[in-house]
MIDOSE-1310 file (N, C-alpha, C; in nm, 2 decimals, decimal comma, always signed):
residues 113
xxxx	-2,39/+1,36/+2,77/-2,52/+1,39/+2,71/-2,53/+1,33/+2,57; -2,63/+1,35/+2,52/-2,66/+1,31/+2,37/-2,60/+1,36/+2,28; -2,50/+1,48/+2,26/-2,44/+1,55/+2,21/-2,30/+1,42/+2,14; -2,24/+1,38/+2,27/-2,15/+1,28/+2,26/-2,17/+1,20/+2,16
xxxx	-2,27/+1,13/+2,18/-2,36/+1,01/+2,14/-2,35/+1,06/+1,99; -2,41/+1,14/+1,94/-2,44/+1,23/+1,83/-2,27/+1,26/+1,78; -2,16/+1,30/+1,82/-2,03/+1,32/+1,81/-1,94/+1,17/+1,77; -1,96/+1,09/+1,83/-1,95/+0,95/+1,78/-1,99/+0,89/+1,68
xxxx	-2,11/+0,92/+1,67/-2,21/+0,84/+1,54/-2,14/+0,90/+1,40; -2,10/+1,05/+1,43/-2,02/+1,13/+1,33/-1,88/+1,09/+1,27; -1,84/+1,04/+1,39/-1,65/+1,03/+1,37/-1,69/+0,88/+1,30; -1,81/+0,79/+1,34/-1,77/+0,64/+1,29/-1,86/+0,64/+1,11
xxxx	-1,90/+0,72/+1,09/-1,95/+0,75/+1,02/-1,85/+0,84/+0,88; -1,79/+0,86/+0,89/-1,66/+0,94/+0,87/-1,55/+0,86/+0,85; -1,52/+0,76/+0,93/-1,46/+0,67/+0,91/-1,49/+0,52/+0,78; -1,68/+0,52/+0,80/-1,73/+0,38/+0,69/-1,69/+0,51/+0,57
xxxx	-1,74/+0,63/+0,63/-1,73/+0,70/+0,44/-1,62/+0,66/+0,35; -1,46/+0,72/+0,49/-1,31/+0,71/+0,46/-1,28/+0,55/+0,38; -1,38/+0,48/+0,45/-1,30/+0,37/+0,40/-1,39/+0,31/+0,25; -1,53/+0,35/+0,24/-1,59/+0,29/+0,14/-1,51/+0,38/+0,05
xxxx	-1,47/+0,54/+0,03/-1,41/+0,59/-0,10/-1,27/+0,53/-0,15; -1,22/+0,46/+0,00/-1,08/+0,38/+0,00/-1,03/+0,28/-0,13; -1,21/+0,20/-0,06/-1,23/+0,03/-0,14/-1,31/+0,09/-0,28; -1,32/+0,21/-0,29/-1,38/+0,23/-0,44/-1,28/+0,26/-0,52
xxxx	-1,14/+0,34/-0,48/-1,07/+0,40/-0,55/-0,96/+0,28/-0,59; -0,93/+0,18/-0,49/-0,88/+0,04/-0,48/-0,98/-0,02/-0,63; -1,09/-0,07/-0,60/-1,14/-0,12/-0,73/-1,10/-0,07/-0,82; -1,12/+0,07/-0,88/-1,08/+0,16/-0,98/-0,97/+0,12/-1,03
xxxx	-0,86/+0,13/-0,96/-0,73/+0,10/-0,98/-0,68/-0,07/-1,04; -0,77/-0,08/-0,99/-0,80/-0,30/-0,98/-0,83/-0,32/-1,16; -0,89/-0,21/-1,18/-0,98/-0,24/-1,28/-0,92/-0,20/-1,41; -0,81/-0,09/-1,33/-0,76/-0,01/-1,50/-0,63/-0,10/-1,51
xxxx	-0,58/-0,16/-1,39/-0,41/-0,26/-1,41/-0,49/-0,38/-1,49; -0,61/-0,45/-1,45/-0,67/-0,56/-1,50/-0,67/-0,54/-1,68; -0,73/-0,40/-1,72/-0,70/-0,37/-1,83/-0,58/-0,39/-1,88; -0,46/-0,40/-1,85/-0,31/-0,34/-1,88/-0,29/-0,45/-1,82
xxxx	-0,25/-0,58/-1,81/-0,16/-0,64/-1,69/-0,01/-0,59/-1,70; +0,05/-0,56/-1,80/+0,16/-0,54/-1,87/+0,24/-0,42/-1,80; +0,13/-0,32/-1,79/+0,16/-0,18/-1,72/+0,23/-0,17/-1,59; +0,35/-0,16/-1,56/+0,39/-0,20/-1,45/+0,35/-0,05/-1,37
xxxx	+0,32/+0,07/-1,42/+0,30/+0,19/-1,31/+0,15/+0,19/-1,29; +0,05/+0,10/-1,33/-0,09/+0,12/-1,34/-0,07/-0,01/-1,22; +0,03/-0,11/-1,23/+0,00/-0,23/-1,08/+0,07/-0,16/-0,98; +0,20/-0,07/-0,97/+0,20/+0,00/-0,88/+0,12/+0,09/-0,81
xxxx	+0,05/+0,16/-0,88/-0,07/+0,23/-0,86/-0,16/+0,18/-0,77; -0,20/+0,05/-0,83/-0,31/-0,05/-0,71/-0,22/-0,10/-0,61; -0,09/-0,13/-0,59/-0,04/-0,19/-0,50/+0,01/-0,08/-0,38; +0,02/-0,01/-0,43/+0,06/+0,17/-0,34/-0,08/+0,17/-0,27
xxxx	-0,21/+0,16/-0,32/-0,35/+0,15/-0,29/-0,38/+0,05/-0,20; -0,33/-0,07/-0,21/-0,36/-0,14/-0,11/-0,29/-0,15/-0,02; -0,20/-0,09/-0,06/-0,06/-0,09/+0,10/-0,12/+0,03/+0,20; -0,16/+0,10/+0,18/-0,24/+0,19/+0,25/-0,34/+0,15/+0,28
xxxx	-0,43/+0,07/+0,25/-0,58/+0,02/+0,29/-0,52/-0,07/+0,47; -0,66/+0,01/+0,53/-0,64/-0,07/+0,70/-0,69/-0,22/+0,71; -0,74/-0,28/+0,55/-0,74/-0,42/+0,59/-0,62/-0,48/+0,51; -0,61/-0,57/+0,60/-0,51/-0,71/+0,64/-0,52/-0,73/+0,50
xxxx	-0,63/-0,82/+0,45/-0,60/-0,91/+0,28/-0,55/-0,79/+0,16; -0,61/-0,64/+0,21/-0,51/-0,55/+0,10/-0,38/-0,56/+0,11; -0,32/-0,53/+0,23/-0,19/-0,49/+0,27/-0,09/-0,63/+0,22; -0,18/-0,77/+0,25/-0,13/-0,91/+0,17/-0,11/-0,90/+0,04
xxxx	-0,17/-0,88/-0,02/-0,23/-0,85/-0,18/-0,06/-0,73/-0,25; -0,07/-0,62/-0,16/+0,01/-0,51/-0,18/+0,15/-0,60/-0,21; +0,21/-0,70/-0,08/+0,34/-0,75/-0,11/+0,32/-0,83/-0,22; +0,21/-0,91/-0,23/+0,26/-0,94/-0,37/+0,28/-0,92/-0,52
xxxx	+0,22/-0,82/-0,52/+0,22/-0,70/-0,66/+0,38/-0,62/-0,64; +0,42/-0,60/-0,53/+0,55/-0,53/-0,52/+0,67/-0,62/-0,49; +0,64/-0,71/-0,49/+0,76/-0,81/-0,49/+0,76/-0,85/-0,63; +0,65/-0,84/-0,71/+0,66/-0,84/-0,80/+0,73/-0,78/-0,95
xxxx	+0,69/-0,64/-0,88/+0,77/-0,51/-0,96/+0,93/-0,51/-0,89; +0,96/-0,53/-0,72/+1,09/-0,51/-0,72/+1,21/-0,62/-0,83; +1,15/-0,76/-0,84/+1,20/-0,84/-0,95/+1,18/-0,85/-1,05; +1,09/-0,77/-1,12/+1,05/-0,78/-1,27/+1,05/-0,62/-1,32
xxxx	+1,05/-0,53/-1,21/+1,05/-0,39/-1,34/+1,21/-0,29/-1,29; +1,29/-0,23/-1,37/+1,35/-0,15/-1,36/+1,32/-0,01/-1,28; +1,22/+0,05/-1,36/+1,17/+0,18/-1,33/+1,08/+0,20/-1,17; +1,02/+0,05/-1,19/+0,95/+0,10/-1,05/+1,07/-0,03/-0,89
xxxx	+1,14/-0,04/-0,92/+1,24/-0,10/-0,85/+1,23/-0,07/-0,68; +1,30/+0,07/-0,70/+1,32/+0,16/-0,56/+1,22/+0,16/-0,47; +1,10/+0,22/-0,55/+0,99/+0,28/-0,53/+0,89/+0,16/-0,48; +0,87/+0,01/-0,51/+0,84/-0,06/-0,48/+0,89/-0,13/-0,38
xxxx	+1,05/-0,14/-0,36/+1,13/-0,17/-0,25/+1,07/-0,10/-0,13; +1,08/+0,08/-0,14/+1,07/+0,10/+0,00/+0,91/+0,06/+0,02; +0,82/+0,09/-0,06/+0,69/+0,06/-0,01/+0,68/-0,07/+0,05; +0,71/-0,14/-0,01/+0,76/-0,33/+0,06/+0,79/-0,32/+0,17
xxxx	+0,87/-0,22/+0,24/+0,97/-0,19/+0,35/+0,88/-0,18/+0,46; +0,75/-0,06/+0,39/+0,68/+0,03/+0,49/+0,55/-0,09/+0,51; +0,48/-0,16/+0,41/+0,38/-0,26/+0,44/+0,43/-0,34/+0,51; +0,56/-0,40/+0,54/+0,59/-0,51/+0,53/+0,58/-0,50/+0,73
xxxx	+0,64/-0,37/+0,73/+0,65/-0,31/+0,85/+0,53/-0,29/+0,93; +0,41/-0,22/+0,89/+0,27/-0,23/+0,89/+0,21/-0,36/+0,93; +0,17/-0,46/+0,88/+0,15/-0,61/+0,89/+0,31/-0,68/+1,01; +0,35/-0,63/+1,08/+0,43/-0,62/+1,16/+0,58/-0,72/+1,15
xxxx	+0,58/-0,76/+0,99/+0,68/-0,87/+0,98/+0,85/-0,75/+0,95; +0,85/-0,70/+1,10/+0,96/-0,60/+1,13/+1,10/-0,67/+1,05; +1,10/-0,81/+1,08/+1,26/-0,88/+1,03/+1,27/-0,81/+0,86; +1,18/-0,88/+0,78/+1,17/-0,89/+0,68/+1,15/-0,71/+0,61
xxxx	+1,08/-0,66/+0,70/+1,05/-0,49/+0,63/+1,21/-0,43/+0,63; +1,25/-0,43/+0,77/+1,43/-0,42/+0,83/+1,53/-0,45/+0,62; +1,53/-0,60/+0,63/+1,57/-0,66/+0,50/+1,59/-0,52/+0,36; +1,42/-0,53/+0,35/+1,39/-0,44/+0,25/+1,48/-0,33/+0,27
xxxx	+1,43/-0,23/+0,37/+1,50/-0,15/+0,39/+1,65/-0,09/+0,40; +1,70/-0,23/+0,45/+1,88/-0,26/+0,42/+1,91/-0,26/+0,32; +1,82/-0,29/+0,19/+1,86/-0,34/+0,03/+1,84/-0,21/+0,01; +1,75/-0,12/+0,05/+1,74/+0,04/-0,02/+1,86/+0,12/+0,00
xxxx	+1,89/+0,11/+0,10/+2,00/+0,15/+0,21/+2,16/+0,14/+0,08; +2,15/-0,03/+0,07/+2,24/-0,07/-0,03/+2,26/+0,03/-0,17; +2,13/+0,04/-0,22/+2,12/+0,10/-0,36/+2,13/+0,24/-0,37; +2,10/+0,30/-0,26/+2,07/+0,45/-0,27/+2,12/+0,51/-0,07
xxxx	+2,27/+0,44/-0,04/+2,32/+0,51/+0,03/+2,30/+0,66/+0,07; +2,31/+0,74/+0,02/+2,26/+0,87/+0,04/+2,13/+0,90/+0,09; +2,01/+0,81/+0,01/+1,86/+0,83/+0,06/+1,82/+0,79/+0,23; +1,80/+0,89/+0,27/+1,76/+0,89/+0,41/+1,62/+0,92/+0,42
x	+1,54/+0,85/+0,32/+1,37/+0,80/+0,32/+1,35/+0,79/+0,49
């Protein structure tokens, strides 16, 4: 019945909302590392953000802000590694996320992430 119809228009509707607050909070983030390039926990920030986003050119964008921090920052190292692991994995390049994940493995034996 029309109920359905009406139940649908809801869920996809719910979904443009989920994703426009997605790509607003993404720009946000875009905007305050843009201020800072320097800030290595303000480009994690956006890169954590777009590794979560359901489009393709974010989740691209995400490895290279985090390949970034895994070779250039101390502090966000780990934390950039596994995320690499989990995008890389996402975007389905399993060999390469595997990799990441063996290097975490390396550094932090104990962590069962």
């Amino acid at each position: 019945g029309n109920s359905e119809a009406g139940k649908l228009q809801a869920a996809e509707l719910d979904v443009s909302l989920t994703l426009a607050a997605q790509e607003e909070e993404i720009v946000y983030a875009q905007q305050r590392w843009e201020s800072d390039m320097d800030n290595n926990m303000l480009r994690f920030q956006f890169a954590s953000l777009l590794s979560r986003s359901p489009i393709r050119d974010d989740r691209e964008e995400a490895l290279l802000h985090l390949g970034y921090l895994v070779t250039n920052s101390g502090e966000y190292h780990r934390d950039a590694l596994y995320l690499l692991a989990v995008t890389k994995y996402l975007l389905e390049d399993y060999e390469n996320g595997r990799a990441c994940a063996e290097e975490l493995l390396r550094l932090e034996p104990d962590n069962h992430q």
